[in-house]
C-alpha positions as CSV (number, residue, x, y, z in Angstrom):
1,X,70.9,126.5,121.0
2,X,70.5,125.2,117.4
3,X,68.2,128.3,116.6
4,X,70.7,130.4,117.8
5,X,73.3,129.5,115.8
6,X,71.2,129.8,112.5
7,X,70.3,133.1,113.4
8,X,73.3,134.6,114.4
9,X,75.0,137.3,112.7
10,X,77.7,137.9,110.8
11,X,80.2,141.2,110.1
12,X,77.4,141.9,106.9
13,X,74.2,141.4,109.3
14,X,73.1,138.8,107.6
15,X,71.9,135.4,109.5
16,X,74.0,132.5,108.7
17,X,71.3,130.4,107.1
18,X,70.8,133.1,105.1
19,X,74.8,133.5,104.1
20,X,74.7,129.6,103.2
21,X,71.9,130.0,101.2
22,X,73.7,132.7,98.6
23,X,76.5,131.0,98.3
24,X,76.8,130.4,94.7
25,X,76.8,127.1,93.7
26,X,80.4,126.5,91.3
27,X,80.2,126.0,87.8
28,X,80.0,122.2,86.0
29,X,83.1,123.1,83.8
30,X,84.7,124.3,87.0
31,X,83.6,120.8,88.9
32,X,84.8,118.6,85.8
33,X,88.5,120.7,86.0
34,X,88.8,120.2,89.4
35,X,88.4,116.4,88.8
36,X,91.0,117.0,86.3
37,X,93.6,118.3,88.8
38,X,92.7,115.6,91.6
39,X,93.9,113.1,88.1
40,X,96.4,114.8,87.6
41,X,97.3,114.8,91.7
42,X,97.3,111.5,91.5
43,X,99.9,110.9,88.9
44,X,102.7,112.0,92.1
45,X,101.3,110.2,94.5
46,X,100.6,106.7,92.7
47,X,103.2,104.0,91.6
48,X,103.0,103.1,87.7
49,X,102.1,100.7,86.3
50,X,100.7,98.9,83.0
51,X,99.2,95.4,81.9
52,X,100.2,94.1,78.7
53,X,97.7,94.0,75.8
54,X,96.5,92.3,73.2
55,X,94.0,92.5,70.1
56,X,90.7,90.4,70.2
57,X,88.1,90.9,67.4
58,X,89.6,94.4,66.6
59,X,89.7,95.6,70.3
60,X,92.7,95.5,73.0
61,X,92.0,93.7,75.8
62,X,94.4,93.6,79.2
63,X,96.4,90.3,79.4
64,X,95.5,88.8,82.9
65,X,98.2,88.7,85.0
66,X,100.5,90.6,83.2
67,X,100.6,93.8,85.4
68,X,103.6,95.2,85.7
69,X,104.8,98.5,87.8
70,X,106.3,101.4,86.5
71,X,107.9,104.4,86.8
72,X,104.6,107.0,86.9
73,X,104.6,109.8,84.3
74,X,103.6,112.7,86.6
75,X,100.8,115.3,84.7
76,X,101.8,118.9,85.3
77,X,100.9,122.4,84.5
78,X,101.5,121.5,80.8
79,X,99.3,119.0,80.8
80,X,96.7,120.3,82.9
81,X,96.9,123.1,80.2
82,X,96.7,121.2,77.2
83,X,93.6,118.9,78.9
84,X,90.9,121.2,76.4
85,X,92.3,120.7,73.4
86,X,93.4,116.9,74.0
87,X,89.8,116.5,75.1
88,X,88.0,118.2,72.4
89,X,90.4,116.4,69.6
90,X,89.0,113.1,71.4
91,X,85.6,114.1,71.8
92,X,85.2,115.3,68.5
93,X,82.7,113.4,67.0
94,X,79.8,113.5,70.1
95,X,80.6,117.5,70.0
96,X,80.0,117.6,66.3
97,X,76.9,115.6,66.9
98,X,75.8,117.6,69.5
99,X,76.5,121.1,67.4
100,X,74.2,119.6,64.6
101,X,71.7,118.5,66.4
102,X,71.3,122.5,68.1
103,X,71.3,123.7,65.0
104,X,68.9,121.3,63.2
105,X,66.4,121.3,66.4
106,X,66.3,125.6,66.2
107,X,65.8,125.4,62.7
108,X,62.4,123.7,63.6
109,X,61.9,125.6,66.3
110,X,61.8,128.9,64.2
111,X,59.4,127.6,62.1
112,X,57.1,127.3,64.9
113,X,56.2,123.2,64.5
114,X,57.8,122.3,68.1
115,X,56.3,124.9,69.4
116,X,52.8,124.3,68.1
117,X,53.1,120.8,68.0
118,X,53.5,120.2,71.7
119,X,50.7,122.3,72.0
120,X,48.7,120.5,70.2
121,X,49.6,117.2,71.8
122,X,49.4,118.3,75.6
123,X,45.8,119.4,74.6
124,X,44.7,115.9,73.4
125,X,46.2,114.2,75.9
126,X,44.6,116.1,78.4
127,X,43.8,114.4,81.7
128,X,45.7,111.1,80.3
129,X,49.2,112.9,80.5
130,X,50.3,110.2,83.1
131,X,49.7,107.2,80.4
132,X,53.1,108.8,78.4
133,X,55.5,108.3,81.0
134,X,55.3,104.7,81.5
135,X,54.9,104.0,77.8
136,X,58.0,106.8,76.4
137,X,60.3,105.2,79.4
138,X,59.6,101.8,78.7
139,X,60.4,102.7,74.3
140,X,63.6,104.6,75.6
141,X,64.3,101.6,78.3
142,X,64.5,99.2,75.4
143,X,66.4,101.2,73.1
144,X,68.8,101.1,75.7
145,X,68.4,97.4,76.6
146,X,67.9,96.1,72.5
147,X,70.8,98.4,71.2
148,X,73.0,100.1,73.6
149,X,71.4,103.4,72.6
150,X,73.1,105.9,75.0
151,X,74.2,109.2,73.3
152,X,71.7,109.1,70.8
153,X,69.3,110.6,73.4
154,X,70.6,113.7,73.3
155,X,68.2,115.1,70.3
156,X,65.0,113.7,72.2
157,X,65.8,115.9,75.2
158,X,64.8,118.8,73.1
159,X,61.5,117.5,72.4
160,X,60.4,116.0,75.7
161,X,61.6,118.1,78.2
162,X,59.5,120.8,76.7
163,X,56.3,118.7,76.3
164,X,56.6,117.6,80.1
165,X,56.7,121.0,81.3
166,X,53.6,121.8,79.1
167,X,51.4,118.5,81.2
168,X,52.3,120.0,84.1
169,X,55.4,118.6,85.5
170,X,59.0,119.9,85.3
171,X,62.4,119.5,83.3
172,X,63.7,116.4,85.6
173,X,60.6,114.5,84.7
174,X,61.6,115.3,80.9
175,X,65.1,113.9,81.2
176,X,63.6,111.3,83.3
177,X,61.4,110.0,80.8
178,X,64.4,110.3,78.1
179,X,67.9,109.6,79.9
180,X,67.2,107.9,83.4
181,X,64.9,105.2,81.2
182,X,67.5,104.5,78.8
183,X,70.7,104.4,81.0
184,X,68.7,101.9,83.4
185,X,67.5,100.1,79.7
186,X,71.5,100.3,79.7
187,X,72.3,98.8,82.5
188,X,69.7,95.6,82.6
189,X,70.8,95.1,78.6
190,X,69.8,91.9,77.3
191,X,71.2,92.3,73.9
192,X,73.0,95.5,74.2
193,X,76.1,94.5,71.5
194,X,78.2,96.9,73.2
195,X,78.3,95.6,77.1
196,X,76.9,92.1,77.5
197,X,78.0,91.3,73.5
198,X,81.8,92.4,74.7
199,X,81.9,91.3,77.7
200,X,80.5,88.0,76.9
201,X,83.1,87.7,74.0
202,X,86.2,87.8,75.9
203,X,84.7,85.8,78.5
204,X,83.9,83.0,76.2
205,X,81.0,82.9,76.8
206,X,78.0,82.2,74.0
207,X,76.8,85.5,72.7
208,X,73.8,86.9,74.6
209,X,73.4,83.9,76.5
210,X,71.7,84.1,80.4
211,X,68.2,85.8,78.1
212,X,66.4,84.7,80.6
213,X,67.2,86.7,84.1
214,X,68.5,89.4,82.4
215,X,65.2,90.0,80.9
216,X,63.9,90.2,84.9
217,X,66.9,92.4,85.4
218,X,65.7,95.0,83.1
219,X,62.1,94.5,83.8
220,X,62.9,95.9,87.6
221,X,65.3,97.7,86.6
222,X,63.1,99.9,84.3
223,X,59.8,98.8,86.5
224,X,61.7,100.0,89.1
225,X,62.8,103.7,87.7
226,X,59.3,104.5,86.2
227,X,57.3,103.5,89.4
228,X,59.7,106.4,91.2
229,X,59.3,109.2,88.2
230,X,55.7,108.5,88.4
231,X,55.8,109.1,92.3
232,X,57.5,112.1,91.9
233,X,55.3,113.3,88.8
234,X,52.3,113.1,90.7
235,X,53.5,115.3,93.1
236,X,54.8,117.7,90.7
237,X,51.0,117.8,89.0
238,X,49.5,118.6,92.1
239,X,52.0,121.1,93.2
240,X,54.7,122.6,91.1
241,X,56.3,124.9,93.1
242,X,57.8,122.1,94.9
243,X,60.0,121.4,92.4
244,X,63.5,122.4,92.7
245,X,63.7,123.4,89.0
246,X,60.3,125.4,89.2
247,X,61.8,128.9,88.3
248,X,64.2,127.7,85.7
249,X,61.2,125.7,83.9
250,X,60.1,129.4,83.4
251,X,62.5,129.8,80.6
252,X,61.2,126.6,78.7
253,X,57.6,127.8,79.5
254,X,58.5,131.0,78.1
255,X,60.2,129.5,74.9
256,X,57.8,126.9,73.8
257,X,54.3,128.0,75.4
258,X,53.6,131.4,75.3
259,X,52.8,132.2,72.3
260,X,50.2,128.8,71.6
261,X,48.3,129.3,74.7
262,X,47.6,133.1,73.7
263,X,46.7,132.4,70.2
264,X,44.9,128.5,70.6
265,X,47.5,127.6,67.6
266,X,46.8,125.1,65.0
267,X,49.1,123.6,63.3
268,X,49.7,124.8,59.7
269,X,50.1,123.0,56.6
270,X,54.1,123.4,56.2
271,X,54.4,123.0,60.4
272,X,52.3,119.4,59.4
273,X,55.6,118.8,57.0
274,X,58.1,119.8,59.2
275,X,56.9,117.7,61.9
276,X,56.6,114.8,59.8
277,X,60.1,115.2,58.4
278,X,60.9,114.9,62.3
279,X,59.2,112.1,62.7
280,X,60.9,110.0,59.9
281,X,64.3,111.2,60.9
282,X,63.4,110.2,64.4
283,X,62.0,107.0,63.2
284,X,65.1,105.8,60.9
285,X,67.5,106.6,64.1
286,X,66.9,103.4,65.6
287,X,66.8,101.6,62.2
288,X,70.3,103.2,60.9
289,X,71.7,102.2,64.2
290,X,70.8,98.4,64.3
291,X,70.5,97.3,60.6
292,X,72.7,99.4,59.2
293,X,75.0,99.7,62.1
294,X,75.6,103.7,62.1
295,X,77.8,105.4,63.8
296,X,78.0,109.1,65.0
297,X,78.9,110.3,61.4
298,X,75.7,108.7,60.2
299,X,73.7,110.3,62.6
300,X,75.0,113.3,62.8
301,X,74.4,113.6,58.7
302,X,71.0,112.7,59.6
303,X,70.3,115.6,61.8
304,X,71.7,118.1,59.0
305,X,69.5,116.4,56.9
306,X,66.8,116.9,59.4
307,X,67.7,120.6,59.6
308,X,68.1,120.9,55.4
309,X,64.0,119.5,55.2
310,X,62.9,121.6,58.0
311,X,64.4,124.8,56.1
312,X,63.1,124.1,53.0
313,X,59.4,122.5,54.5
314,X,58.8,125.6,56.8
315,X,59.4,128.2,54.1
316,X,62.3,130.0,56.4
317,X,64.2,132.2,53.9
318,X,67.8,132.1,52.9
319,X,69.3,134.4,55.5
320,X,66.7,133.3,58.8
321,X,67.7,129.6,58.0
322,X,71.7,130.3,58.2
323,X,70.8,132.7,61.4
324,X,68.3,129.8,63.1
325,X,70.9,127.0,62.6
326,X,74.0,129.4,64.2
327,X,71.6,130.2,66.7
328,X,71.1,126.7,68.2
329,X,74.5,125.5,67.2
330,X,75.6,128.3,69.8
331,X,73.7,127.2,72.7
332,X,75.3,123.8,72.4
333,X,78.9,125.1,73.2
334,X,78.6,125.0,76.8
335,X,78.0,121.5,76.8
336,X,80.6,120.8,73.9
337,X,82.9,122.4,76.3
338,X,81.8,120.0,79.3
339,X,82.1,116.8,77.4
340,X,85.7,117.7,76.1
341,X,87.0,118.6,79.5
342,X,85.6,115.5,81.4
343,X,87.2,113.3,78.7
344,X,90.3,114.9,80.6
345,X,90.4,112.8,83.1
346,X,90.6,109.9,81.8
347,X,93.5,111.3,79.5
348,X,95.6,112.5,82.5
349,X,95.2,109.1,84.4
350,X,96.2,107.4,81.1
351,X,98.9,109.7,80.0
352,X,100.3,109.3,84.0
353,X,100.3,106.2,83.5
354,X,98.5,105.0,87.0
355,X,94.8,104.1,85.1
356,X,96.2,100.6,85.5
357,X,97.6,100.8,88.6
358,X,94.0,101.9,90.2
359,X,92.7,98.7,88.1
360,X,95.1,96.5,89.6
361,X,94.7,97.6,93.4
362,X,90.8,97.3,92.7
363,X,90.7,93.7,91.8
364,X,93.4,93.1,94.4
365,X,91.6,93.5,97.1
366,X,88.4,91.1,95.8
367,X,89.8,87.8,96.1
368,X,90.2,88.0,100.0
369,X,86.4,87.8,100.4
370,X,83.6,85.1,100.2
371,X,82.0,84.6,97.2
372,X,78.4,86.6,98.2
373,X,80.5,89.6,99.6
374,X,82.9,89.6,96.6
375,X,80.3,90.1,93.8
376,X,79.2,92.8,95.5
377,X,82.6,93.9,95.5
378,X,83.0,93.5,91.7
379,X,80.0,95.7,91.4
380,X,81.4,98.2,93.5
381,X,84.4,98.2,91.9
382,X,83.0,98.4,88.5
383,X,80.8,101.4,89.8
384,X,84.2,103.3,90.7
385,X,86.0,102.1,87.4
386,X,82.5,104.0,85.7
387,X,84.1,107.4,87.9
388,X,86.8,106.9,85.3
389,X,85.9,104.8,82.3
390,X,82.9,106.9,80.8
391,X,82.4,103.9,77.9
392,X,80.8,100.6,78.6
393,X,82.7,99.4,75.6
394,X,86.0,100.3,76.8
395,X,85.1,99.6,80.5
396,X,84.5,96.1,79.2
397,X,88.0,95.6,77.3
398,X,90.0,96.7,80.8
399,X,88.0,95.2,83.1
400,X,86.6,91.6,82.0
401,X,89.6,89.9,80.9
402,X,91.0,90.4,84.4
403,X,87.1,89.7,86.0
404,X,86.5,86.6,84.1
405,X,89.3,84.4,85.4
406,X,89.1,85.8,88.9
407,X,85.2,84.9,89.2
408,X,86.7,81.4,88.4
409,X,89.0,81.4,91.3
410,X,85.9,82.6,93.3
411,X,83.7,80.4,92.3
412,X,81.7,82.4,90.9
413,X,80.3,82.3,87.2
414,X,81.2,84.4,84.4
415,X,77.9,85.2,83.6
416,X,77.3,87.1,87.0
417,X,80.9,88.6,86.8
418,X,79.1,90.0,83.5
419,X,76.4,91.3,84.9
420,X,78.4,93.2,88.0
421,X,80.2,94.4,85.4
422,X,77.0,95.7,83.2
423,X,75.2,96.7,86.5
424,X,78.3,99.1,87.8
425,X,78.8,100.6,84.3
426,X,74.9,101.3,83.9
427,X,73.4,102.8,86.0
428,X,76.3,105.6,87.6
429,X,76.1,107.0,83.9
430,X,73.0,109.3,85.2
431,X,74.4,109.6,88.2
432,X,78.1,110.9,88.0
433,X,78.7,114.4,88.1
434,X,81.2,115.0,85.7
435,X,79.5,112.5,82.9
436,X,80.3,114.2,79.6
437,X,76.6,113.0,78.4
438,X,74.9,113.4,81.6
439,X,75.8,117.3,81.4
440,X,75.1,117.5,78.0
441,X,71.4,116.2,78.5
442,X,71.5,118.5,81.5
443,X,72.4,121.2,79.5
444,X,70.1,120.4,76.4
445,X,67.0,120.2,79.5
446,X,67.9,123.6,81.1
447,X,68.3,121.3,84.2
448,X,70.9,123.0,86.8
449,X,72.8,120.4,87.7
450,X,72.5,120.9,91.5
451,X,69.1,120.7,91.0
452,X,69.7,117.1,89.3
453,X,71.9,115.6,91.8
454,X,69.7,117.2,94.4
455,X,67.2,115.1,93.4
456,X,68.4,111.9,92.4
457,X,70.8,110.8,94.9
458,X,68.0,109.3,96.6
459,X,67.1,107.1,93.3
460,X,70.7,106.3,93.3
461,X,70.7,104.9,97.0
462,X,67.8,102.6,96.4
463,X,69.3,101.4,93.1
464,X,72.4,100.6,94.5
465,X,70.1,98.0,97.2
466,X,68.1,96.4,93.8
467,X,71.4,95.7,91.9
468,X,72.5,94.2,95.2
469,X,69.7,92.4,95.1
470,X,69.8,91.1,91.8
471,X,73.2,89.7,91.9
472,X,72.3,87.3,95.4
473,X,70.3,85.0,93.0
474,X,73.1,84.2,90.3
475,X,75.7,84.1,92.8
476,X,73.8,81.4,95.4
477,X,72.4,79.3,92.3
478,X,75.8,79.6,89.9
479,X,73.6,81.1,87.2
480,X,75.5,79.7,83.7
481,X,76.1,78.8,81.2
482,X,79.5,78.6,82.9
């Protein structure tokens, strides 16, 4: 019976399987608009409302208790039109950043070191290409963990996505090894100044204490991601057409490879510069950020800077430079566009004025439940604020001044309120489909994003279950200070 009703027919003669099978998959920016509408939708159908505010340590934070409903501001067509622009005025500097950083990466491109270069390395790690994956992940993993690195990943896509493709496996492995290590770095932070440093602030509590577990926490955390990428390489290694993204990885292969493996490249003496120039930039990223405390600006002059070098180091001329830097500052406008339009929705929801009304009815509903079963509802919760609140940082301000006195009531502490809090946040960054920065990597990988999704919604199932885990422990043992 089932076989016959895969093979039956349509009016076009076709078989049905094969009907489902072309239909074309909708576009991210139309995915991200829709989300936009639903937002807007939402403004009719929920009440009002708003918590009062006030400033701590140069950040607004909700007064507890002080919710108060509203008459709703309803988003219309006019809004709904004036969502790009609105979004693209807000996201303005992680667009400028990500313009740069196309143009600066094709740049050294056209003067043939990327290309050359990974070359170069996939044939000296040859046979030992499987020691890179635990060893990048676990250098992204703590970037993410040490110093909240999140965005700044977006100009190592470039590099690594193409060198895993030349060992053999595919584009997810690339943004594996880059993204999914640090947003799970990200979510088990132990001294990540922007979640647990905020969130342990306006809880009162002393700044990075609980070092301890949260050191396990991102140890399986980060254990727990590279043991699966590693599964899934192997695989890859031994058979790549059984990756979902085998066919696209033809136009990275194409890009990057061709021309080294037909002429057995070595690398020349201004490609040796470039590269080098790279590296330094690369290496001062990290540096800028913690002990000099950069921001976007900074890095984004670093990039140009990077771009400026590789110009002058790889002998382009006048004209080819200009062309190179357009070139690569074009390709990023997709993703310029997806980040601006996914900031939407948190505008609309604002702007309707019902972002606090969601907040309220969330927490609500936690304080009917035991304390075992209400941590995991503070994580949930947390996970669905994430849908909504793409910032840790801001996600923090809302949600912990409201968190930290109901845990009391609970009973349970304010250190594992923090940690449902920083375990929600992390980890759906990778995994929500209308995540500015998630599309962006996408994007920068030449990763479809069915093809992502496709594959990790399994990952995200069984990381759900270990941050489950990980907050039985604190709860049943009131892990302090207090």
């Amino acid at each position: 019976m089932a076989n016959n009703v895969l093979k039956a027919k349509s009016k076009s003669g076709l078989p049905l399987l094969e009907q489902l099978k072309n239909i074309e998959m909708p576009h991210p920016l139309g995915i991200i608009f829709a989300v936009v509408a639903l937002a807007a939708l939402a403004t009719y159908l929920l009440p009002g409302g708003t918590y009062q505010r006030t400033e701590l340590d140069g950040r607004m934070i909700v007064v507890p208790g002080s919710y108060k409903t509203s008459l709703a501001n309803p988003q219309g067509l006019l809004s709904l039109a004036l969502v790009p622009f609105n979004g693209l005025l807000q996201a303005a500097d992680i667009i400028i950043l990500l313009l740069i950083i196309g143009g600066a990466f094709s740049i050294v491109k056209n003067t043939g070191a990327l290309t050359t270069g990974i070359y170069r390395m996939t044939q000296t790690m040859k046979g030992r290409e499987v020691i890179l994956i635990p060893l990048l992940m676990t250098l992204f993993g703590l970037a993410g963990g040490i110093f909240g690195m999140y965005e700044e990943v977006l100009p190592f896509v470039g590099v690594i996505v193409p060198m895993a493709i030349a060992m053999g496996y595919d584009s997810i492995v690339g943004v594996c090894i880059v993204y999914l290590s640090t947003t799970l770095g990200f979510a088990g932070a132990f001294f990540n100044p922007f979640t647990v440093g905020i969130a342990q602030g306006i809880a009162g509590l002393p700044l990075f204490s609980g070092f301890t577990y949260r050191m396990i926490v991102w140890v399986t955390m980060l254990g727990f991601g590279i043991a699966y990428v590693m599964r899934y390489a192997a695989k890859i290694k031994k058979n790549p057409h059984l990756s979902e993204t085998f066919q696209n990885d033809e136009t990275t292969r194409q890009k990057y490879l061709t021309d080294t493996k037909e002429l057995n490249a070595k690398l020349s003496r201004k490609q040796i510069l470039v590269l080098t120039s790279a590296g330094i930039a690369f290496a001062f990223l990290p540096i800028g950020v913690i002990h000099f405390k950069w921001g976007i600006g900074e890095l984004t002059g670093l990039f140009f800077a990077l771009g400026i070098c590789s110009w002058l180091l790889g002998g382009l001329g006048f004209n080819k430079g200009i062309e190179a830097f357009i070139e690569g500052a074009r390709e990023m406008v997709g993703a310029a566009l997806l980040i601006g339009i996914a900031r939407g929705i948190k505008i609309v929801l604002e702007d309707g004025l019902v972002m606090d009304t969601i907040l309220f009815y969330l927490t609500s509903i936690i304080s009917i439940f035991p304390k075992i079963i209400a941590v995991h509802i503070m994580f949930f919760v947390q996970c669905i604020m994430s849908l909504f609140l793409q910032s840790g940082s801001a996600q923090a301000a809302v949600s912990m001044p409201i968190m930290a006195p109901l845990s009391d009531l609970l009973g349970i502490t304010r250190q594992t309120a923090i940690l449902a809090f920083q375990l929600g946040d992390g980890f759906t960054n990778f995994a929500i489909p209308w995540n500015g920065i998630t599309l962006a990597v996408l994007n920068l990988g030449l990763v479809p994003i069915w093809a992502w999704f496709k594959w990790a919604w399994k990952l995200q199932a069984w990381l759900i279950f270990v941050c489950m885990l990980l907050l039985v422990w604190p709860t049943l043992y009131n892990w302090g200070p207090f």
